[in-house]
KOLGU-4560 file (N, C-alpha, C; in nm, 3 decimals, padded with zeros to 5 digits):
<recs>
<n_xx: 08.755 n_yy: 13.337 n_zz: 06.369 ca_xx: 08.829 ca_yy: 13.271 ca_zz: 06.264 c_xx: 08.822 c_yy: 13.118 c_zz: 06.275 mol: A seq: 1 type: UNK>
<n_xx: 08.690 n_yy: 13.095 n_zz: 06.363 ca_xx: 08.686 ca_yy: 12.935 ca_zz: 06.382 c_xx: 08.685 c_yy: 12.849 c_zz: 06.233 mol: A seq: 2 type: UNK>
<n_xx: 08.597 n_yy: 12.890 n_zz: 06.159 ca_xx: 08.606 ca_yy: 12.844 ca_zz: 05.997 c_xx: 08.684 c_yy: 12.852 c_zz: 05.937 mol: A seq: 3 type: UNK>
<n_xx: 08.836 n_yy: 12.888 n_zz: 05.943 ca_xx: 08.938 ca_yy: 12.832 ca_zz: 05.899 c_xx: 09.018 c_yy: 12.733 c_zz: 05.913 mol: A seq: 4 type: UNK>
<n_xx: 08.932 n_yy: 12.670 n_zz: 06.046 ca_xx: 09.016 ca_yy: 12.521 ca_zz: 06.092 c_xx: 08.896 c_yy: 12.459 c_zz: 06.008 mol: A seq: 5 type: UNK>
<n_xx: 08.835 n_yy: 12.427 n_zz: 05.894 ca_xx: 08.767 ca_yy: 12.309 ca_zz: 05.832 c_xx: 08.847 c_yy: 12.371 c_zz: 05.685 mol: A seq: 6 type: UNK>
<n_xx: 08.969 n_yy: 12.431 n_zz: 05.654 ca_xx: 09.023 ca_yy: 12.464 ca_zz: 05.544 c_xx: 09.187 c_yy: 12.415 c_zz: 05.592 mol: A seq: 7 type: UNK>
<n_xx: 09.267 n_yy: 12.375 n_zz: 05.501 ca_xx: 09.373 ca_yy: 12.382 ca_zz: 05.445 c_xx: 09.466 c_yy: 12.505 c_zz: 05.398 mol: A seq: 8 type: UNK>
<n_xx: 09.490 n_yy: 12.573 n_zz: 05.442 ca_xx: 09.540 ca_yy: 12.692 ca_zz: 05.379 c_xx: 09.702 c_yy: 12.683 c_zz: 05.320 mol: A seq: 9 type: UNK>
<n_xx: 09.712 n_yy: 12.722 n_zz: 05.205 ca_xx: 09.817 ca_yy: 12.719 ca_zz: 05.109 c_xx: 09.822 c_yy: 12.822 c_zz: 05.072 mol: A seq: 10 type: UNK>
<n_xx: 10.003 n_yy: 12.918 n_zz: 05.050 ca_xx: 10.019 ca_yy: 13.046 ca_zz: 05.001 c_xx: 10.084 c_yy: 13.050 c_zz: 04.938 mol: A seq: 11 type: UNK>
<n_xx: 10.098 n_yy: 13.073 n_zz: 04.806 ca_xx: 10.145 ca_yy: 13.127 ca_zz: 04.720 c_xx: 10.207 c_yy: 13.273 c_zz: 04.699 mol: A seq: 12 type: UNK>
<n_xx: 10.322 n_yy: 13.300 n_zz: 04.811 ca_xx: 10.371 ca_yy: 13.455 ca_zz: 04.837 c_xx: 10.388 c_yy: 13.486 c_zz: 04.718 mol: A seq: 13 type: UNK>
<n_xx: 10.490 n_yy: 13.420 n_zz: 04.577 ca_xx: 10.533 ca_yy: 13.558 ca_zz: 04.492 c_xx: 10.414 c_yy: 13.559 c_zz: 04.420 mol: A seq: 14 type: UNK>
<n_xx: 10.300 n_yy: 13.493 n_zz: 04.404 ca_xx: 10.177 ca_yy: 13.559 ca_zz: 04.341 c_xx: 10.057 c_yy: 13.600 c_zz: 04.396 mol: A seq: 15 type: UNK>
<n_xx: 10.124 n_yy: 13.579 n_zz: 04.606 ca_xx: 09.983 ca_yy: 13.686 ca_zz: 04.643 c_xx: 09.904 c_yy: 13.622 c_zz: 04.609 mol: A seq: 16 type: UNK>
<n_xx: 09.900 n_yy: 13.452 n_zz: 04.645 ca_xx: 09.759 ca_yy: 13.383 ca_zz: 04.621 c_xx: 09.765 c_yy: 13.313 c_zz: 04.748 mol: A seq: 17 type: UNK>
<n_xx: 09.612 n_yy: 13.306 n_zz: 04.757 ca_xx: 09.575 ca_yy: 13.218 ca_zz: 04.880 c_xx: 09.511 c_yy: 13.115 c_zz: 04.857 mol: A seq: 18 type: UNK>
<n_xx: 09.527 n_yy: 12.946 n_zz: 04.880 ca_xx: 09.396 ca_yy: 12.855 ca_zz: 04.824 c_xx: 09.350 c_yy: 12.809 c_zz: 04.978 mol: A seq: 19 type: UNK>
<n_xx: 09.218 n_yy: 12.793 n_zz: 04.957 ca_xx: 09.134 ca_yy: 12.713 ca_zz: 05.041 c_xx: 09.114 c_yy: 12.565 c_zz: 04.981 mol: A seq: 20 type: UNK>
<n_xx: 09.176 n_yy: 12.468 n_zz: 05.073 ca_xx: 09.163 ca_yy: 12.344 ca_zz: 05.046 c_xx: 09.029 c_yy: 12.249 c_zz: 05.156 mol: A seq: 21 type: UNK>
<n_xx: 08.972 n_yy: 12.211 n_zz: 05.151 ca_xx: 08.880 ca_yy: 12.153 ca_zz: 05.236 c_xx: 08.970 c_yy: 12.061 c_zz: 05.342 mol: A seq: 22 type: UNK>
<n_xx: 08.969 n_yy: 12.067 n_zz: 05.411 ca_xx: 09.034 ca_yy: 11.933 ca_zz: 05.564 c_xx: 08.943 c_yy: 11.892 c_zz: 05.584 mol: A seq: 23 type: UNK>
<n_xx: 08.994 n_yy: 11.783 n_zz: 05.666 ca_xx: 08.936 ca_yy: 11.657 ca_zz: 05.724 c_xx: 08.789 c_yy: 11.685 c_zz: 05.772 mol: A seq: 24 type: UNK>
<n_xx: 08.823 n_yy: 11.815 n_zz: 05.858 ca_xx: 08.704 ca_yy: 11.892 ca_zz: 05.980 c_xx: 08.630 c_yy: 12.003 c_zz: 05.880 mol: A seq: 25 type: UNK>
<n_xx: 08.603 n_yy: 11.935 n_zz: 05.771 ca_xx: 08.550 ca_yy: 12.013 ca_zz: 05.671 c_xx: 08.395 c_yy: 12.007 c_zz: 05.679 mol: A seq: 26 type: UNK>
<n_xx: 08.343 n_yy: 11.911 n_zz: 05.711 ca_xx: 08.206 ca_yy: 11.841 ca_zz: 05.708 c_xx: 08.138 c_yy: 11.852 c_zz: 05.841 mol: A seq: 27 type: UNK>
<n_xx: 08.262 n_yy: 11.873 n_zz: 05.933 ca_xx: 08.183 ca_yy: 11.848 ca_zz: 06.092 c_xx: 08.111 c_yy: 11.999 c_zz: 06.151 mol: A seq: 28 type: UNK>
<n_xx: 08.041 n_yy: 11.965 n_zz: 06.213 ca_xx: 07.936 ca_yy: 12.091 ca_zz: 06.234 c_xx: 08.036 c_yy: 12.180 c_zz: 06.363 mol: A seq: 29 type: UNK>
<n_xx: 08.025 n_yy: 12.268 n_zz: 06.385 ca_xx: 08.115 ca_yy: 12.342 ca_zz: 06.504 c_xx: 08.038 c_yy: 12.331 c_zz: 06.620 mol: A seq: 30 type: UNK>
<n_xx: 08.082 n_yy: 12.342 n_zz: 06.702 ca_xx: 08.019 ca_yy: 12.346 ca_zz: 06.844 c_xx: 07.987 c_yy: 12.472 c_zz: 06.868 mol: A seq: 31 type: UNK>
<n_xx: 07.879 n_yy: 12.523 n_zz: 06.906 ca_xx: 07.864 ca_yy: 12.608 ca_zz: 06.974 c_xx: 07.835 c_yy: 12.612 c_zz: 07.159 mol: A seq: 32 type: UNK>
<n_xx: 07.801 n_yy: 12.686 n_zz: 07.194 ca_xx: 07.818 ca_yy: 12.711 ca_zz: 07.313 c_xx: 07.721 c_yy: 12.611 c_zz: 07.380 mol: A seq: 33 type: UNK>
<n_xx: 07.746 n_yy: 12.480 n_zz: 07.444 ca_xx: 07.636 ca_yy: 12.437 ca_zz: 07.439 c_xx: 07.551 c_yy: 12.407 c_zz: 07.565 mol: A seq: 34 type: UNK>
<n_xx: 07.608 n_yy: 12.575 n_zz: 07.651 ca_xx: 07.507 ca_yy: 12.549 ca_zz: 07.743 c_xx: 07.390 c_yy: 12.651 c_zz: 07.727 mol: A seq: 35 type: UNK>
<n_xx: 07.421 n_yy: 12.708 n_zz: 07.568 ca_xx: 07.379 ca_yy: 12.817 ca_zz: 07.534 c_xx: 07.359 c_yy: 12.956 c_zz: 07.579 mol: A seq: 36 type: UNK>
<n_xx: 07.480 n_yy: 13.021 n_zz: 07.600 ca_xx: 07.499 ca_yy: 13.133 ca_zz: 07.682 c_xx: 07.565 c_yy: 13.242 c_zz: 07.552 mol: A seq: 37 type: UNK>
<n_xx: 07.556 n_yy: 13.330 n_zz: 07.559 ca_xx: 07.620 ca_yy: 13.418 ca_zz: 07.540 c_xx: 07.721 c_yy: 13.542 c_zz: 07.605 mol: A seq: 38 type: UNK>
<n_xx: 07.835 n_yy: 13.529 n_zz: 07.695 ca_xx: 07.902 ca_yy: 13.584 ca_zz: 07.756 c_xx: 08.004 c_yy: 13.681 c_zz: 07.778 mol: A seq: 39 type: UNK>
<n_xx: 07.991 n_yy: 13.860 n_zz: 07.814 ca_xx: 08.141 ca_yy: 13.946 ca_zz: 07.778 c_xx: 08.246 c_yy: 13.861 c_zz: 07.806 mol: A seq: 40 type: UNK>
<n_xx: 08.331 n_yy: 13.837 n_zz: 07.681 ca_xx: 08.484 ca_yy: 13.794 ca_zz: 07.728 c_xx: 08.498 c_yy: 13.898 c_zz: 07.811 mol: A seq: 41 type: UNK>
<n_xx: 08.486 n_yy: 13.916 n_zz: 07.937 ca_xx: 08.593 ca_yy: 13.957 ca_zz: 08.068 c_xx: 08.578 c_yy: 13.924 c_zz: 08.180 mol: A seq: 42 type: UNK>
<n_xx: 08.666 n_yy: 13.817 n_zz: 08.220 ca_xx: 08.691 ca_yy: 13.766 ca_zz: 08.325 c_xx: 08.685 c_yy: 13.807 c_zz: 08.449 mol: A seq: 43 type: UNK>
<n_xx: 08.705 n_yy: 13.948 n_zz: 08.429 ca_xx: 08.725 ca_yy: 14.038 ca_zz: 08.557 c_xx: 08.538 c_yy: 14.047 c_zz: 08.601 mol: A seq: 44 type: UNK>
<n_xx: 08.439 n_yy: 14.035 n_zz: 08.459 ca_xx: 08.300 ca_yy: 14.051 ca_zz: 08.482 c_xx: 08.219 c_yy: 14.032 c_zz: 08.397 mol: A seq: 45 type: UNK>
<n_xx: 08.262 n_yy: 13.861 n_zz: 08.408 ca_xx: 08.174 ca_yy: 13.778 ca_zz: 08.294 c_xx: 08.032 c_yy: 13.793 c_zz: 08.305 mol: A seq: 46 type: UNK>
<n_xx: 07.960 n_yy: 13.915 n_zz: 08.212 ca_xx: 07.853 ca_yy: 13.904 ca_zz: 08.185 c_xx: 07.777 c_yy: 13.836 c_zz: 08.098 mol: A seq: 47 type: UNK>
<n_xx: 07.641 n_yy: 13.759 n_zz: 08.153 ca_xx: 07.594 ca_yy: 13.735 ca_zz: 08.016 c_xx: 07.512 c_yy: 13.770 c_zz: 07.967 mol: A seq: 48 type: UNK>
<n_xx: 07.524 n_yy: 13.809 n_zz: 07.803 ca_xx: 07.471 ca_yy: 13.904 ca_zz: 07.788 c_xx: 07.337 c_yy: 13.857 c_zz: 07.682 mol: A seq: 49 type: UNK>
<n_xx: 07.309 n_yy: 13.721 n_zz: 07.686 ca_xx: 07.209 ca_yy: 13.644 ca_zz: 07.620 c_xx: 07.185 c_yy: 13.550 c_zz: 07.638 mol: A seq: 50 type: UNK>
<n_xx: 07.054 n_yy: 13.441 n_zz: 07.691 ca_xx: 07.040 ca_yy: 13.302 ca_zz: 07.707 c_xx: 06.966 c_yy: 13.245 c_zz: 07.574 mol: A seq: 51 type: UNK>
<n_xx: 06.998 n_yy: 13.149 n_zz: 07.527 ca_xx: 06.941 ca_yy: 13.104 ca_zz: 07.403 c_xx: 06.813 c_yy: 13.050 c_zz: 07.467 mol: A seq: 52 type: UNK>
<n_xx: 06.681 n_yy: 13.050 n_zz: 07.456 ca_xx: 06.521 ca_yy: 13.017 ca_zz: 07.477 c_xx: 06.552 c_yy: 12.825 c_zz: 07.501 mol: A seq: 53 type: UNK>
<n_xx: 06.508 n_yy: 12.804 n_zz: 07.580 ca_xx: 06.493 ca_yy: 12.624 ca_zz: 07.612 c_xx: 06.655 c_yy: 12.577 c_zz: 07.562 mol: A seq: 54 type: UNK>
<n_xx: 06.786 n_yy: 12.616 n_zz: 07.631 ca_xx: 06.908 ca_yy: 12.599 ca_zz: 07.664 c_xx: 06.922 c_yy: 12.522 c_zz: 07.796 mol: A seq: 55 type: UNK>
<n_xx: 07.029 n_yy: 12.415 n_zz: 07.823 ca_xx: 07.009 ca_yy: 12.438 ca_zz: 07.912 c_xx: 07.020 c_yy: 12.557 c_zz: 08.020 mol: A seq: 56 type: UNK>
<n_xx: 07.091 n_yy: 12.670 n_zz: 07.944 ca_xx: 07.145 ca_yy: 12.788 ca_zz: 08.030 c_xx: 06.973 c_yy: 12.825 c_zz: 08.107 mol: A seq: 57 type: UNK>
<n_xx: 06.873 n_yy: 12.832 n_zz: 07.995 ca_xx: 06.766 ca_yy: 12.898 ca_zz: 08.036 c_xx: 06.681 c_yy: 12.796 c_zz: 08.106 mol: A seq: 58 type: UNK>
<n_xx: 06.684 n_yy: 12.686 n_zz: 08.138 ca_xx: 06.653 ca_yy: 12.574 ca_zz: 08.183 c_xx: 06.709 c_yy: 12.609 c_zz: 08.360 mol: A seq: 59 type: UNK>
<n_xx: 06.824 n_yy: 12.632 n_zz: 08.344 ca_xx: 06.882 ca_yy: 12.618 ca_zz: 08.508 c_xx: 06.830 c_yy: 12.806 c_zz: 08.544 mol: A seq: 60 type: UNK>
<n_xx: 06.745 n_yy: 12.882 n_zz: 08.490 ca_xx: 06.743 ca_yy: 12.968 ca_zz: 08.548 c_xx: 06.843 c_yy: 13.105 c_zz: 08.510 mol: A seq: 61 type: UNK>
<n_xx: 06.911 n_yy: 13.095 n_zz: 08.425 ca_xx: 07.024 ca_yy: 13.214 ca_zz: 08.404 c_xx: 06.992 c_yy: 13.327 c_zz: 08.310 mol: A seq: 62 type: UNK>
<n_xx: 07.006 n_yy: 13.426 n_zz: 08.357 ca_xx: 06.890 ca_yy: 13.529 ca_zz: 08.289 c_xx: 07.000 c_yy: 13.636 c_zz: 08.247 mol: A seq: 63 type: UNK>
<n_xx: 06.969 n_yy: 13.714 n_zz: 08.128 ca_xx: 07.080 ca_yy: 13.820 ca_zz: 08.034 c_xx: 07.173 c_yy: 13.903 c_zz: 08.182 mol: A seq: 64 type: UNK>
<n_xx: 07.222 n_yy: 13.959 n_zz: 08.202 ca_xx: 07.295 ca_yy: 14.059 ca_zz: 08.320 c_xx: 07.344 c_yy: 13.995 c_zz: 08.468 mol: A seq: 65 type: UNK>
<n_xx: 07.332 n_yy: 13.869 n_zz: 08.444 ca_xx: 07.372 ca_yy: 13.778 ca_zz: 08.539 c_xx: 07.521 c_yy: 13.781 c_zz: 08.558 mol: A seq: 66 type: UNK>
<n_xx: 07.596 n_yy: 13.749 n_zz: 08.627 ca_xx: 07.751 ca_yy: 13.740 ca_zz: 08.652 c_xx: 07.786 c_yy: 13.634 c_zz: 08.663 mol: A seq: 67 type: UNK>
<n_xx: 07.893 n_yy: 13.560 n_zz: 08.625 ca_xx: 07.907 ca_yy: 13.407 ca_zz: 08.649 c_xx: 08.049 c_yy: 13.476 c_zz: 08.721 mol: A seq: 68 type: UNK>
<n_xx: 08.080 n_yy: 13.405 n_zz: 08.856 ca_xx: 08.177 ca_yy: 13.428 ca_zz: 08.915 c_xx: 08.272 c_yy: 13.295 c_zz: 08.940 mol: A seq: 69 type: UNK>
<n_xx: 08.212 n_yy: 13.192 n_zz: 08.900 ca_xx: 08.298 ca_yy: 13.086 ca_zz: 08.891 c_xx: 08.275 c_yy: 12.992 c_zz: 08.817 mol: A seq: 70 type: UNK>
<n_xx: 08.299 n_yy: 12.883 n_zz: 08.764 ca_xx: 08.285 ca_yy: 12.761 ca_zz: 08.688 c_xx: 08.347 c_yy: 12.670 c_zz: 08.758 mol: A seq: 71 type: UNK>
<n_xx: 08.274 n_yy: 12.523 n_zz: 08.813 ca_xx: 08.339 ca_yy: 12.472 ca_zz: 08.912 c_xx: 08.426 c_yy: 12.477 c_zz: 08.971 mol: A seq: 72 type: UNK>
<n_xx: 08.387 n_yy: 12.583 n_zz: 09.065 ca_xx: 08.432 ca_yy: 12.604 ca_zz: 09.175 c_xx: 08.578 c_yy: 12.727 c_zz: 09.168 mol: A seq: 73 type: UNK>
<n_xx: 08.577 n_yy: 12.779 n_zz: 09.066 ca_xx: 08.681 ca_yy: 12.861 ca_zz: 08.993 c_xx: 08.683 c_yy: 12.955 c_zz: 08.930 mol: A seq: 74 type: UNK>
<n_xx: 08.730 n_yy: 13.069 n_zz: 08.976 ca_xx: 08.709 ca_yy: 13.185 ca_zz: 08.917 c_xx: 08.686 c_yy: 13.220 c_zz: 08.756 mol: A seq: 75 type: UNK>
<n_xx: 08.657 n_yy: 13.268 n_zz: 08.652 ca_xx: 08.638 ca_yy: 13.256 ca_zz: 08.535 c_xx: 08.749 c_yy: 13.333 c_zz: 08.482 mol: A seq: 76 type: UNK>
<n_xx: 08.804 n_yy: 13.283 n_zz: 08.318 ca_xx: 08.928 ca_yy: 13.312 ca_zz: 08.302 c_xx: 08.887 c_yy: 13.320 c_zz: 08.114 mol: A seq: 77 type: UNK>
<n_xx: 08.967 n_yy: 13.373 n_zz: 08.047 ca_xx: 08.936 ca_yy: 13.410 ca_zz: 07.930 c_xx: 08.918 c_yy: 13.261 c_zz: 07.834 mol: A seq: 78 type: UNK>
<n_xx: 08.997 n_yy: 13.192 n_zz: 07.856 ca_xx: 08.974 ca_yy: 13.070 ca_zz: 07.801 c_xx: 08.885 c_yy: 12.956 c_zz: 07.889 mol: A seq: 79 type: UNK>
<n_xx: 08.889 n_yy: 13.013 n_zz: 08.030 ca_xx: 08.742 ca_yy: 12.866 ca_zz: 08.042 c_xx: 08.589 c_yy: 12.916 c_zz: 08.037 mol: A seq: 80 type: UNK>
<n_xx: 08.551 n_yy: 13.043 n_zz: 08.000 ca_xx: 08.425 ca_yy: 13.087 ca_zz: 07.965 c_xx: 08.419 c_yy: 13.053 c_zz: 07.815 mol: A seq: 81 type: UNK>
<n_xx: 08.542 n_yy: 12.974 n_zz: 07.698 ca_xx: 08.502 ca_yy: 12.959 ca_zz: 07.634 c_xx: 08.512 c_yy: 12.804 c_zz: 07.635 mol: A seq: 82 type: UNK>
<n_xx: 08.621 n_yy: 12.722 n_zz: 07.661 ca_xx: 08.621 ca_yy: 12.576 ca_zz: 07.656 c_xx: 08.531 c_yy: 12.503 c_zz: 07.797 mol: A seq: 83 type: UNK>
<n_xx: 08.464 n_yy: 12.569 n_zz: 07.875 ca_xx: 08.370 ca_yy: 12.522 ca_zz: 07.983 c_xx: 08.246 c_yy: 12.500 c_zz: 07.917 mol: A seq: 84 type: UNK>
<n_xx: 08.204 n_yy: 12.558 n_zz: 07.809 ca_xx: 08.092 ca_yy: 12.536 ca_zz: 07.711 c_xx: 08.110 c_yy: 12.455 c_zz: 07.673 mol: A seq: 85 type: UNK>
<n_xx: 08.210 n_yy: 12.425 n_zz: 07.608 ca_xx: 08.265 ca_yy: 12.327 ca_zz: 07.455 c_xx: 08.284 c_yy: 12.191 c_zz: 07.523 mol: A seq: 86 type: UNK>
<n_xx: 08.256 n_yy: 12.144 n_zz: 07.650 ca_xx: 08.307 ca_yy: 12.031 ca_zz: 07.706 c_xx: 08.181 c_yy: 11.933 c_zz: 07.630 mol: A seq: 87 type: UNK>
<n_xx: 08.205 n_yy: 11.799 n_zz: 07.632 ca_xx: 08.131 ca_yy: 11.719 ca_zz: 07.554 c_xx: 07.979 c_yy: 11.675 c_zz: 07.656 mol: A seq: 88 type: UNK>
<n_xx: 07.884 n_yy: 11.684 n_zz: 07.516 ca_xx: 07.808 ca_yy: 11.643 ca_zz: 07.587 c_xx: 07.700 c_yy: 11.578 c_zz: 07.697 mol: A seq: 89 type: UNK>
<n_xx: 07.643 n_yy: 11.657 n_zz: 07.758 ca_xx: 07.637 ca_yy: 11.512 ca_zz: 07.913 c_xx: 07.696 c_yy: 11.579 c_zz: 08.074 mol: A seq: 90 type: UNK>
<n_xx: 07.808 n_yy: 11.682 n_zz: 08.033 ca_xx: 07.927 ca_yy: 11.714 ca_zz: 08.114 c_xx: 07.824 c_yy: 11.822 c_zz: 08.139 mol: A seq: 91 type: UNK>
<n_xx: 07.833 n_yy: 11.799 n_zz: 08.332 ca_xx: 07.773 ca_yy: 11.889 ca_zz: 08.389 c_xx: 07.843 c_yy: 11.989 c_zz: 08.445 mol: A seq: 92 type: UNK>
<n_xx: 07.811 n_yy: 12.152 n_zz: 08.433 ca_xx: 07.881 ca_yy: 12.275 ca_zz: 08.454 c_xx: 07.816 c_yy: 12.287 c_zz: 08.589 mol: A seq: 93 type: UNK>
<n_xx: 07.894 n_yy: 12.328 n_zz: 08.680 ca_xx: 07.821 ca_yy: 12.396 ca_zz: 08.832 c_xx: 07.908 c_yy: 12.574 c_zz: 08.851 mol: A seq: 94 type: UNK>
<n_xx: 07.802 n_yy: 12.601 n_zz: 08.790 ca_xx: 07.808 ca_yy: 12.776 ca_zz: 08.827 c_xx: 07.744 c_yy: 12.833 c_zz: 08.934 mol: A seq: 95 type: UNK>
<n_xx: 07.846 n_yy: 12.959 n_zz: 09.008 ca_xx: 07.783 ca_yy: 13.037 ca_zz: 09.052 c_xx: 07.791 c_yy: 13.176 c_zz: 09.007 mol: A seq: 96 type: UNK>
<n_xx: 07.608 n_yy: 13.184 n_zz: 09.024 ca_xx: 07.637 ca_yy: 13.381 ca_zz: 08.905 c_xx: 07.577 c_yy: 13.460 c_zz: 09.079 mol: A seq: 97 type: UNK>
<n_xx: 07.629 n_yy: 13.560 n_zz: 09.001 ca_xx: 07.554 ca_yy: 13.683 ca_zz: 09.090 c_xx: 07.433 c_yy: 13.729 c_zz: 09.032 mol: A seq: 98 type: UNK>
<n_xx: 07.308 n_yy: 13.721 n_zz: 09.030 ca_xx: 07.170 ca_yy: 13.769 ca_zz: 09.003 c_xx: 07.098 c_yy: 13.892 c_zz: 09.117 mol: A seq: 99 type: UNK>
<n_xx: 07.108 n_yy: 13.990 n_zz: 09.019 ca_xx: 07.013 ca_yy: 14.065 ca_zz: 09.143 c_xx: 07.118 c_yy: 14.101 c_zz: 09.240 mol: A seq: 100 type: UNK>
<n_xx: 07.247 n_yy: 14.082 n_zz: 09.284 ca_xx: 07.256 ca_yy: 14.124 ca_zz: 09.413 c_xx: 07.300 c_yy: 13.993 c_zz: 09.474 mol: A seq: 101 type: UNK>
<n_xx: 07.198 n_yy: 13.879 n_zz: 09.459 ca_xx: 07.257 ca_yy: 13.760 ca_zz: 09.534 c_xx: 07.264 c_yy: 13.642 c_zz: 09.455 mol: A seq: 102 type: UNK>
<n_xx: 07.352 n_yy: 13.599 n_zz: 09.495 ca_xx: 07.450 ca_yy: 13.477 ca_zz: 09.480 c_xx: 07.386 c_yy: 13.306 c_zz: 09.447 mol: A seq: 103 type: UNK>
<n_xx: 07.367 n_yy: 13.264 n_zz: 09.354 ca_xx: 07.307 ca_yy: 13.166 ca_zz: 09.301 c_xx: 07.392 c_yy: 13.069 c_zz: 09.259 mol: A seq: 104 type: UNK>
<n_xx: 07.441 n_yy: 12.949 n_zz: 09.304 ca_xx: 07.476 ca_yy: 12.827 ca_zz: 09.253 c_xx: 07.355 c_yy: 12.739 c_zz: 09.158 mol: A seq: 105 type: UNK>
<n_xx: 07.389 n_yy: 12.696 n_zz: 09.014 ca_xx: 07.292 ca_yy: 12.654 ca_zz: 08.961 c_xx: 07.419 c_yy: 12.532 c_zz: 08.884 mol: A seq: 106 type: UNK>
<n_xx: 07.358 n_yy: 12.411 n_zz: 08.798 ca_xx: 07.378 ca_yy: 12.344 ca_zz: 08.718 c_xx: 07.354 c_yy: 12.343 c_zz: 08.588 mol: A seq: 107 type: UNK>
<n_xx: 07.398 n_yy: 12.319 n_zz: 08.476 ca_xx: 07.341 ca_yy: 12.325 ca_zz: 08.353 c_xx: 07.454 c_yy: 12.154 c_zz: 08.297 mol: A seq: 108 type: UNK>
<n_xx: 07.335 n_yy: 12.100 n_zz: 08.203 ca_xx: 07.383 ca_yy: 11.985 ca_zz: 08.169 c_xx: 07.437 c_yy: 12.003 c_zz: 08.034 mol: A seq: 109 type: UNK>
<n_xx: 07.518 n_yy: 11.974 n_zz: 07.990 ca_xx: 07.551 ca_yy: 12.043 ca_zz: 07.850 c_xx: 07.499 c_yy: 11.980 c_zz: 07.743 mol: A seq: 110 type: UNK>
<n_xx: 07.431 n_yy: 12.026 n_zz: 07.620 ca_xx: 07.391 ca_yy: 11.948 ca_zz: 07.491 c_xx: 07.410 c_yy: 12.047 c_zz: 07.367 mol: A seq: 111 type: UNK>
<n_xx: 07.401 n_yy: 11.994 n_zz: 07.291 ca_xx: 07.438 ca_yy: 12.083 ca_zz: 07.130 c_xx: 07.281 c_yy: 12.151 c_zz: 07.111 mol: A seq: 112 type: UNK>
<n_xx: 07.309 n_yy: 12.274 n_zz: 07.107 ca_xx: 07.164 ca_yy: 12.386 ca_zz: 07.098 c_xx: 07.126 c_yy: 12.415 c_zz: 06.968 mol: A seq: 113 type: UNK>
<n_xx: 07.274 n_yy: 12.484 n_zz: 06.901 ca_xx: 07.236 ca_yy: 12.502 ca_zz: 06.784 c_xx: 07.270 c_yy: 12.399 c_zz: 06.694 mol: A seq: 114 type: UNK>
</recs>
């Protein structure tokens, strides 16, 4: 429901109307994930379950079925597998996934993919 924060929403209960008004954040492009990962929301066993091609995700090495068991230095949690992406450009992530069995500390530098 991220595309409802670039709308205004206004309701009209006794006629059961809804308007879409354009906001401010109407024009601005969304962030996506921009270390380009694709990841199960679950914390308990953050998989990922897609690297976007020349990301940095796929750049540092991070391959689909990988486990990320921490994000600097910190266990992974439902909201920082999603705002650990979203950090601004430049901002370097230090993960460690589980690959295979063993245990990989890697870096990814963050930039806008899509």
């Amino acid at each position: 429901m991220r595309i409802l924060k670039r709308f205004t929403l206004l309701f009209d209960c006794p006629n059961g109307i809804l308007y879409l008004e354009p906001s401010v954040a109407y024009n601005k492009p969304d962030i996506f994930n921009r270390a380009g990962l694709i990841v199960d929301p679950d914390p308990v066993r953050a998989r990922i379950r897609m690297v976007i091609p020349g990301s940095p995700a796929a750049e540092a090495g991070l391959e689909p079925n990988d486990v990320i068991t921490q994000i600097d230095g910190v266990p992974p949690t439902d909201a920082s597998l999603i705002s650990a992406f979203e950090r601004p450009v430049g901002t370097t992530i230090r993960l460690t996934v589980l690959h295979l069995g063993t245990v990989r500390n890697v870096s990814c530098i963050l930039r806008d993919v899509l």
